[in-house]
C-alpha positions as CSV (number, residue, x, y, z in Angstrom):
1,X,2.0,-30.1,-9.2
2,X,-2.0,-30.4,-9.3
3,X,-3.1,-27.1,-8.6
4,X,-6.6,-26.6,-7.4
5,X,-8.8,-23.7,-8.8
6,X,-9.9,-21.2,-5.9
7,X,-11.0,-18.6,-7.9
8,X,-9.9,-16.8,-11.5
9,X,-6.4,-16.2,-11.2
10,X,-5.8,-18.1,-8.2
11,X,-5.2,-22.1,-7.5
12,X,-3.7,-23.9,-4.1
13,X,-2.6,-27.1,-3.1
14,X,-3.3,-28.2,0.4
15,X,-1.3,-30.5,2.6
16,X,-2.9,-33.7,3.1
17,X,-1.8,-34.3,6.6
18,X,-2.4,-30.5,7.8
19,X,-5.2,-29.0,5.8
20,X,-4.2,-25.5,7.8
21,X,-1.3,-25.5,5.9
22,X,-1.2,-24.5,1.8
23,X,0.2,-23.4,-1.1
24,X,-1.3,-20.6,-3.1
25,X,0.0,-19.5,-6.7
26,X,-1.5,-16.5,-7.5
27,X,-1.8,-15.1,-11.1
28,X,0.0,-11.4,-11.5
29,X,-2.0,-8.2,-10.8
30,X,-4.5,-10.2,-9.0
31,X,-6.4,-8.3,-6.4
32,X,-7.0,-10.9,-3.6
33,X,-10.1,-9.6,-1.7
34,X,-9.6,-7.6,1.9
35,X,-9.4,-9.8,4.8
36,X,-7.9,-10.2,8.4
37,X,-7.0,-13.6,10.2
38,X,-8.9,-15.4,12.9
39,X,-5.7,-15.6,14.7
40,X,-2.1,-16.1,13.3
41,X,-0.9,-16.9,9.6
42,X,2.7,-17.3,8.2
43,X,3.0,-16.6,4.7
44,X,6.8,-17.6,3.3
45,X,6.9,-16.0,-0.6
46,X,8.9,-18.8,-3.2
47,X,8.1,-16.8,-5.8
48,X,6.9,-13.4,-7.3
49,X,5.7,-10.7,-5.1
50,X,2.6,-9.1,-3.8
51,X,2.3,-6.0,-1.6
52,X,-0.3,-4.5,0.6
53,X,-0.3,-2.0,3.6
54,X,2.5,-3.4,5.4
55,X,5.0,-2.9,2.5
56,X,6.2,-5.4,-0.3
57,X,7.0,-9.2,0.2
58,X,9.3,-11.3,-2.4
59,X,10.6,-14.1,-2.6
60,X,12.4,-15.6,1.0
61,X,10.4,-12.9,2.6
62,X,7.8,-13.9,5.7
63,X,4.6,-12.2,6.3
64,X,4.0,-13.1,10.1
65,X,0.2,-12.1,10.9
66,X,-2.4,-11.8,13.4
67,X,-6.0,-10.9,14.0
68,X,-5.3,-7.3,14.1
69,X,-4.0,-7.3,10.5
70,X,-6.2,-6.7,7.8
71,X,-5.2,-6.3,4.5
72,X,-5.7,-6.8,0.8
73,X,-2.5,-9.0,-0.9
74,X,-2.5,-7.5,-4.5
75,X,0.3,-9.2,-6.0
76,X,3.1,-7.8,-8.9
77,X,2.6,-7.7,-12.5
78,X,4.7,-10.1,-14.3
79,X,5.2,-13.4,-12.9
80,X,2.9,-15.6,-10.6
81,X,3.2,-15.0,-7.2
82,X,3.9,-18.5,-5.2
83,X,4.1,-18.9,-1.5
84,X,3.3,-21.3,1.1
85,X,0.6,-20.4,4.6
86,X,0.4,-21.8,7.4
87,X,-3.4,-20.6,9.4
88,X,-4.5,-21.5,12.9
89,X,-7.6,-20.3,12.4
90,X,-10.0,-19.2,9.1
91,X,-9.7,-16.1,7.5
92,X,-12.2,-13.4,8.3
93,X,-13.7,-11.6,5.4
94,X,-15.9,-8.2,5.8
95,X,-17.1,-8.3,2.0
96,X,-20.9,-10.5,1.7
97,X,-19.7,-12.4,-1.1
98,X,-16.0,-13.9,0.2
99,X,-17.7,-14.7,3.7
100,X,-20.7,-17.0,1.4
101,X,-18.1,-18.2,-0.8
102,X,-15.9,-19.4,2.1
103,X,-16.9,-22.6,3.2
104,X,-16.6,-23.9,-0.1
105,X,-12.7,-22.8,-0.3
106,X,-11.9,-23.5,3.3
107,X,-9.8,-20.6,4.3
């Protein structure tokens, strides 16, 4: 697959034909930074495993989000974690630096 670099530790493909809709593979132990969603996201894990405040997702597992989630994915030591997200709407980040950084990575 060609992978796109996001950030260290953290690549994505994006579908051509639906740009809301992308793959992330995220390296172990990565901190991903605190965020909610503009409105709803689906996250399906394929592989590895990441948890936050709403418990731990693996793989087959389905994170079903809305704007009154925030959170901070930190995924599990040892092997990437790889899932697939579907977004109606960008994500919304309180830290400075992700919301200056954003348009560039188009979340």
């Amino acid at each position: 697959l060609r992978w796109r670099w996001m950030a260290p530790g953290v690549h994505c493909i994006r579908a051509e034909q639906m740009p809301s809709l992308i793959m992330l593979k995220i390296a172990p132990g990565k901190c991903l930074p605190m965020h909610s969603h503009g409105r709803s996201e689906l996250t399906q894990i394929l592989r590895g495993a990441y948890h936050d405040a709403l418990g731990q997702f693996a793989p087959g597992d389905i994170a079903d989000l809305d704007s009154g989630v925030e959170h901070q994915p930190v995924t599990v030591p040892g092997t990437a974690c790889i899932c697939v997200s579907a977004l109606d709407a960008p994500l919304r980040f309180p830290g400075w630096l992700a919301q200056r950084l954003q348009p560039l990575f188009k979340l």
